[in-house]
C-alpha positions as MATLAB code, in Angstrom:
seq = 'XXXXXXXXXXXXXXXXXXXXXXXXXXXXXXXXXXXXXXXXXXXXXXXXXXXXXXXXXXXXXXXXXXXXXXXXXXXXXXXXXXXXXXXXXXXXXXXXXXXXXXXXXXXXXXXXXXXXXXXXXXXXXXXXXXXXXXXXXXXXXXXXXXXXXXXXXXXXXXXXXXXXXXXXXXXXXXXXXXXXXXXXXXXXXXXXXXXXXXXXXXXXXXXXXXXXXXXXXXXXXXXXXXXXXXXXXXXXXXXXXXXXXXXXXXXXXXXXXXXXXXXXXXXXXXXXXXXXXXXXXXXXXXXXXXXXXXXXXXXXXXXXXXXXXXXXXXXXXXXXXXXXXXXXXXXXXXXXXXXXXXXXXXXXXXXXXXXXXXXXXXXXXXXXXXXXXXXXXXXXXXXXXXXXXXXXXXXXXXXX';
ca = [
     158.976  113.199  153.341;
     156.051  111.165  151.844;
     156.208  108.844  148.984;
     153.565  108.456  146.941;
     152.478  105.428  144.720;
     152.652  106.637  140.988;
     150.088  104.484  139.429;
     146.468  105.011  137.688;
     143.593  105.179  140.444;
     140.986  102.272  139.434;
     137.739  103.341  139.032;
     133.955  101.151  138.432;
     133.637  100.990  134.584;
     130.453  102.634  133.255;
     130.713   99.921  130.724;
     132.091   96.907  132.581;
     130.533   94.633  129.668;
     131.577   96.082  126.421;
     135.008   95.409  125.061;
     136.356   96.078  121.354;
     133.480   96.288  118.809;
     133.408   92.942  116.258;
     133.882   95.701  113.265;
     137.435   96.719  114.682;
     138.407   93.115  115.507;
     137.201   92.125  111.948;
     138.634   94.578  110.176;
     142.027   94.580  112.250;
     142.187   91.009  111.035;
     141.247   91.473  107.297;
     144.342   93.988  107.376;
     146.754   92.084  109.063;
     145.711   89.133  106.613;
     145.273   91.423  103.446;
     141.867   90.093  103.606;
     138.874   91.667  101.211;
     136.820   93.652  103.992;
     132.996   92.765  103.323;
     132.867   93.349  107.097;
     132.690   96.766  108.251;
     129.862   98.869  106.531;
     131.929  101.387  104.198;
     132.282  102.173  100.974;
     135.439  101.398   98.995;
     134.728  103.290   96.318;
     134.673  107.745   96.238;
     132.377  110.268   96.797;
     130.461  112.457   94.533;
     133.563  114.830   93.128;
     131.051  117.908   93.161;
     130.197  117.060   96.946;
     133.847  117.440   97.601;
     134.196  120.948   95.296;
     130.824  121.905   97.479;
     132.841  121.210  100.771;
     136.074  122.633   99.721;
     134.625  125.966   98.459;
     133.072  126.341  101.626;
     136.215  126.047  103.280;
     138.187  128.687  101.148;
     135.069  130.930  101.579;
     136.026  130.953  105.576;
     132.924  128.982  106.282;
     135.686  127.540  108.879;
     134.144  128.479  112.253;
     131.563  127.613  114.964;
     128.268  127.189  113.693;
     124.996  127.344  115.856;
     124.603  124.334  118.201;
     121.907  123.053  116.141;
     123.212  123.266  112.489;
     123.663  125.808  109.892;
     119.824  127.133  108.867;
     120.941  126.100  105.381;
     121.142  122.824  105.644;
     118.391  122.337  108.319;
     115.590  123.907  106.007;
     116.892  121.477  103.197;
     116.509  118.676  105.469;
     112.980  119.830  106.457;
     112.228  120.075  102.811;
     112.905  116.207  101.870;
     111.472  114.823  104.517;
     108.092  116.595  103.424;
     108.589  115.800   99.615;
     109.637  112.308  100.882;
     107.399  111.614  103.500;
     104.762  114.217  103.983;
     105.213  114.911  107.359;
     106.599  119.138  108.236;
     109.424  119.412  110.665;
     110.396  123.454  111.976;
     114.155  123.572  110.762;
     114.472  125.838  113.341;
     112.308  124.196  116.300;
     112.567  120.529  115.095;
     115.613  119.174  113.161;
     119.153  119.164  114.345;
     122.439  118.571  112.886;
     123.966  115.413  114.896;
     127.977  114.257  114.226;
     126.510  111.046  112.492;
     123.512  108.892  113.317;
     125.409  107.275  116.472;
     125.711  110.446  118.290;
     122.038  111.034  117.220;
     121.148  107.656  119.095;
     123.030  108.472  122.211;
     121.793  111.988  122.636;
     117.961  110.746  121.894;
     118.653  108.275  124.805;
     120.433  110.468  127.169;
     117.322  113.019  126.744;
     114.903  111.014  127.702;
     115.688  107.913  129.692;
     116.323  108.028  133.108;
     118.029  105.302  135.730;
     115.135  102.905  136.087;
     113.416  102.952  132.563;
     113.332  100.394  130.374;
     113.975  100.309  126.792;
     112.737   98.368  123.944;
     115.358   96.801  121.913;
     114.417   94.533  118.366;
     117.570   92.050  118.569;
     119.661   91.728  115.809;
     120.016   95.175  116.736;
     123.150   98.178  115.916;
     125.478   97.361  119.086;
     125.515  101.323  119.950;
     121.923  100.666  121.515;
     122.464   98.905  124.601;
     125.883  100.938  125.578;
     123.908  104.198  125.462;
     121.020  102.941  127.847;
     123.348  101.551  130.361;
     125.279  105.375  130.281;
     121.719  106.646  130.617;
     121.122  104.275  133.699;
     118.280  102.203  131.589;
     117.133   98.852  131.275;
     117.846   97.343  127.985;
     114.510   94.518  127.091;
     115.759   92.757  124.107;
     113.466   91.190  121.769;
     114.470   88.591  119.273;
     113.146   89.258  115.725;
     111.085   86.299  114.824;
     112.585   84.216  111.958;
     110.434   82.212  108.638;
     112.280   78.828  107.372;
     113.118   77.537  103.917;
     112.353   74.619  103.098;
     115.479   73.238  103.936;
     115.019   74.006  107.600;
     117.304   77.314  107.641;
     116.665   80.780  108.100;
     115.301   82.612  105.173;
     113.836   86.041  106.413;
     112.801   87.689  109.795;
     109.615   89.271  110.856;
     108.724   91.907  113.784;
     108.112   89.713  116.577;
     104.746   91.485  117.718;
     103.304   89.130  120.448;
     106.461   89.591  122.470;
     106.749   93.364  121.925;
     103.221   93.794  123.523;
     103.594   91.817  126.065;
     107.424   93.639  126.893;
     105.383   96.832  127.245;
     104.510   98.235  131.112;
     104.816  101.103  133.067;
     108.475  101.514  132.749;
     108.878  101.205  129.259;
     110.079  104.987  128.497;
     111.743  103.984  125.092;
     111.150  101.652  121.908;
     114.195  101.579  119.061;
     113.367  100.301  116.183;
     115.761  100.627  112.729;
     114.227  100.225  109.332;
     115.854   99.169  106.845;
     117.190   96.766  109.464;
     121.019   96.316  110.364;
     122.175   94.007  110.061;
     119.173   91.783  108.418;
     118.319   93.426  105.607;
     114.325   93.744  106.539;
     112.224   96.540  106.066;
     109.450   97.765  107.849;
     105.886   97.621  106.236;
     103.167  100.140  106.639;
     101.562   97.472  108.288;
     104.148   97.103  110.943;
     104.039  101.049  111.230;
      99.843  100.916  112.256;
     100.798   98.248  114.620;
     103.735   99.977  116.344;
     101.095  103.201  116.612;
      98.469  100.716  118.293;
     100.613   99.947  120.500;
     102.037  103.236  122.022;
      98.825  105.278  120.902;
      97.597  104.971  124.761;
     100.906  105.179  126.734;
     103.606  107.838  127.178;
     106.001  105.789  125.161;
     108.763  107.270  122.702;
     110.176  105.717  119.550;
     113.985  106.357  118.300;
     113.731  105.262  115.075;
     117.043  104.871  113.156;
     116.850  105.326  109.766;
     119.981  105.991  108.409;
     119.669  103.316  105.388;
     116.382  105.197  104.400;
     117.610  105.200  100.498;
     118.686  101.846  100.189;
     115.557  100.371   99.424;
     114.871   97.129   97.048;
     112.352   95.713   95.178;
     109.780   98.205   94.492;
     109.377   98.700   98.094;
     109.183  102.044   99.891;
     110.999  102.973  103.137;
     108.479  103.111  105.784;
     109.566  106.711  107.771;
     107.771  106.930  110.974;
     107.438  110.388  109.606;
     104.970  108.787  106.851;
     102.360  108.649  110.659;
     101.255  111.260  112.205;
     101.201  109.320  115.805;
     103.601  108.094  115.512;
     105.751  111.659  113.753;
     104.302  113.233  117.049;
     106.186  111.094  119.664;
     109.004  109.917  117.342;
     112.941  110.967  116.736;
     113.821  109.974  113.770;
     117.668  109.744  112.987;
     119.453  109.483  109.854;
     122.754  109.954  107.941;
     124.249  111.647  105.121;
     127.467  109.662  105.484;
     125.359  106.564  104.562;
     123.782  108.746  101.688;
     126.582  110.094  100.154;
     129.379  107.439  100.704;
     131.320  109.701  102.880;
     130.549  107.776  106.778;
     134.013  109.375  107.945;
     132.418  112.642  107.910;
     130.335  111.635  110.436;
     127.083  114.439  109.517;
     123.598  113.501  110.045;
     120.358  114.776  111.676;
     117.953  114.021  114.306;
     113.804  115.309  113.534;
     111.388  115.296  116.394;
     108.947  117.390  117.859;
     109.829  120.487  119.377;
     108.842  119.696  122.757;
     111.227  116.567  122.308;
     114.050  118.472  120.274;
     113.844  121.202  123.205;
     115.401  118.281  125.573;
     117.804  116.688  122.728;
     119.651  120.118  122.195;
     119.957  120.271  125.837;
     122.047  117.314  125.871;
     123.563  117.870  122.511;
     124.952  121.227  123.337;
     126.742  119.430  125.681;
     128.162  116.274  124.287;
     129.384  117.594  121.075;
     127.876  121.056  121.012;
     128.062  121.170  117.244;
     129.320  119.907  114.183;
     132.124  120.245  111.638;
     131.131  123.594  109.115;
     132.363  123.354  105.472;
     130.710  119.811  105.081;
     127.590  121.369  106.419;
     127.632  124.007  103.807;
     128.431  121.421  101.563;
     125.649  118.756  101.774;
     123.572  121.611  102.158;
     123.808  123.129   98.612;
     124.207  119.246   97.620;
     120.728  118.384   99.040;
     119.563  120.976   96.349;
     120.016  118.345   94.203;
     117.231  115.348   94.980;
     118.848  113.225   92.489;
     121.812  111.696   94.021;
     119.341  109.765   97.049;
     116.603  109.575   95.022;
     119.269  106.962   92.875;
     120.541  105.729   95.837;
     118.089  102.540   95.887;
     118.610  101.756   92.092;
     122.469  102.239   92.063;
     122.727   99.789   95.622;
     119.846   96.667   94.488;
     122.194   96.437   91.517;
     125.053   95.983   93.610;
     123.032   93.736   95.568;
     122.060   91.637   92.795;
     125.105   90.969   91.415;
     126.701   89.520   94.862;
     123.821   87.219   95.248;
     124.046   86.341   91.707;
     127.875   85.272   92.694;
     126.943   83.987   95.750;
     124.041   81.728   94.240;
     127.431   79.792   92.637;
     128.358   78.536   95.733;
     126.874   76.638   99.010;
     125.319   79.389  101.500;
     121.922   80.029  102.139;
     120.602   83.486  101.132;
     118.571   85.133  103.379;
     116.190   87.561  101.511;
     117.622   91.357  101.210;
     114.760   94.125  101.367;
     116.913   97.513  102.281;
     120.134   98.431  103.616;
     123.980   97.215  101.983;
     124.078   94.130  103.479;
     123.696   90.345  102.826;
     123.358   87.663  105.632;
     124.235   84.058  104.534;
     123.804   80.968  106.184;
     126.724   78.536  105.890;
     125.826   75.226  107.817;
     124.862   73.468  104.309;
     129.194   73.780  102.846;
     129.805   70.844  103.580;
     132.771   71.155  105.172;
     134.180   70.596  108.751;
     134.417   74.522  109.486;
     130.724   74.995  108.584;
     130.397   73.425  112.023;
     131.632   76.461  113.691;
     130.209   78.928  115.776;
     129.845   82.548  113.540;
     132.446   84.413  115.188;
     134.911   81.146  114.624;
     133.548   80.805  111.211;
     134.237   84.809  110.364;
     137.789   84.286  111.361;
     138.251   81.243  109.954;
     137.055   82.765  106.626;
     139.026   85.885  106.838;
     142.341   84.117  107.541;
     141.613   81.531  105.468;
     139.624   82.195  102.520;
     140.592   86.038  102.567;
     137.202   87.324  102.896;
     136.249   89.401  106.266;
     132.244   89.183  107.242;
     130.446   90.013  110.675;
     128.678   87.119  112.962;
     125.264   88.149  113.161;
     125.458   86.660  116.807;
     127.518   89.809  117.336;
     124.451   91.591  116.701;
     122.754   90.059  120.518;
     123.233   90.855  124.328;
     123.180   86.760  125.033;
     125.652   84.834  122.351;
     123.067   83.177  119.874;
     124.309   80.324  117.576;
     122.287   80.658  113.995;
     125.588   80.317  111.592;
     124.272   84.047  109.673;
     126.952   86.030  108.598;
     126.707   89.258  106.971;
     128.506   90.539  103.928;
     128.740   94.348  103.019;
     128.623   94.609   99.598;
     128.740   98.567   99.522;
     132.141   97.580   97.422;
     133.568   98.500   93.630;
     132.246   96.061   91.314;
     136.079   94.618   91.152;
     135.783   94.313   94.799;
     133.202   91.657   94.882;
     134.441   90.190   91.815;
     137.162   89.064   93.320;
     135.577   88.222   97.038;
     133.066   86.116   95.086;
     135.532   83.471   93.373;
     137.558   83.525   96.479;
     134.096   82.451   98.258;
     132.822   80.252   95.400;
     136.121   78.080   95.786;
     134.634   76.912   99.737;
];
């Protein structure tokens, strides 16, 4: 009689590079340490009570079943209806917007479309570490380009720019894909209508595509305005364009957002979309559909965040780090090589544990953010928190 060996079969990892994300390590460590988590880019704080009424009626209505693969029509033709208020631009609910589980899955599926073992894709580094994972499933090339960074005074880094020398000359034959995010995660930069026209100038002749991920579209600052690709018709017409309620409306464990392209380009998203997740969860789509009725709650959204915004750098301007400038998004980057102390010698993800196990404040390494380890000592801070919340992280950091 044979005996067989019971263990697991190894197999070649599709992913041999990627380990743990930095947000579960940090925030695995600001638990164990009871540590305030400006990590991790949540909100502590609830969501609109008549979104959850919206959601829960839905559910004791029996709106409890499959809906169509590419989102209830409700909610797609409300969708379609802010982005043309918003932006100008029309999308077909039916033949151009879908309803994604969250912006990530709307990233993955947008790549899996349309890039194919051998392409190369465009990547603006600091960039969302979902990016390069979902090229290498695709069988891409990942070409990472460094955002370009302006100096204070002091020497340090103050803001970042689009580095568009090095974009143009990344461009070639193989380039199938560009990603860009605006507002930017994890800097805080926005794009510029300016930047927009020169993105268009440089795809306008080529069979290139743009992913552009803009799920902090409503978080906004400084009488600026967020710069949709939808807002250009070029670049609308070879464009997906991703974004997220659960940034919107507090509620990111819902996981709900939407992808808009062009029908010729939805046409091959849904293909893969049917596929990977097929469709997504029902009462909260009948929800946030009779919620977008409502334009009030995003329209807000920029006001209710730049005041959270200013009153952490406000705190923040009582103690030794460097702010970097803040255009869009809920996050703050900080440089801390000026404390003054031996640990401001340390490399960011050193310093971020040091500081959560220490200090009792959790914050992500923006080093985390690139392919190759970079050593800038930028952290970033979330401060999508209560008011209490950073009350309390602030004297804890003003004490360094």
């Amino acid at each position: 009689m044979k005996r067989f060996l019971q263990q697991t079969p190894e197999f070649s990892s599709r992913l041999p590079d990627v380990g743990t994300t930095v947000f579960t390590v940090m925030s695995a460590l600001a638990a164990k340490h009871q540590a305030i988590n400006l990590g991790q880019g949540y909100p502590d704080f609830p969501c609109s009570r008549e979104l959850i009424g919206l959601v829960n009626a839905a559910m004791l209505a029996d709106q409890n079943q499959y809906p169509p693969m590419i989102g209830i029509p409700e909610l797609r033709n409300e969708v379609s209806k802010k982005i043309k208020k918003l932006y100008g631009h029309s999308y077909d609910p039916d033949k151009e917007i879908t309803i994604t589980a969250g912006g990530t899955q709307g990233i993955l599926t947008t790549v899996l479309c349309c890039v194919s073992p051998g392409d190369e894709v465009i990547v603006i580094e600091p960039a969302y570490d979902s990016y390069r994972p979902s090229i290498e499933l695709a069988g891409g090339l990942t070409i990472g380009i460094s955002l370009e960074t302006r100096l204070g005074n002091n020497g340090r880094i103050v803001s970042y720019s689009i580095p568009w020398g090095k974009l143009s000359q990344a461009i070639n034959t193989k380039t199938r894909l560009i990603i860009i995010n605006t507002p930017h995660n994890p800097t805080g930069m926005v794009w510029k209508n300016a930047d927009l026209n020169h993105l268009a100038d440089l795809v306008k002749n080529t069979n290139i595509l743009i992913c552009s991920d803009e799920v902090y579209e409503h978080m906004v600052y400084d009488n600026l305005e967020h710069q949709s690709v939808a807002r250009h018709p070029l670049l609308a017409a070879r464009s997906f364009l991703i974004s997220s309620f659960g940034k919107t409306y507090h509620v990111t464990g819902w996981k709900v957002g939407y992808v808009a392209a062009p029908s010729m380009l939805t046409d091959e998203f849904r293909k893969v979309h049917q596929f990977n997740v097929f469709t997504v969860n029902t009462p909260m789509q009948h929800g946030i559909a009779k919620y977008l009725l409502n334009s009030k709650p995003y329209l807000e959204l920029s006001a209710f965040y730049q005041a959270k915004r200013d009153h952490f750098r406000l705190g923040l301007a009582n103690t030794k780090f460097n702010l970097l400038h803040s255009e869009g998004t809920y996050f703050q980057c900080v440089d801390y090589s000026n404390l003054g102390i031996p640990e401001a010698k340390l490399k960011e993800d050193e310093f971020c544990r040091w500081l959560t196990t220490e200090i009792g404040v959790a914050a992500i390494p923006v080093s985390a953010f690139y392919k190759e380890a970079i050593d800038s000592s930028v952290i970033r801070f979330c401060f999508a928190k209560q008011e209490q919340t950073l009350i309390n992280a602030l004297h804890k950091l003003q004490k360094i």
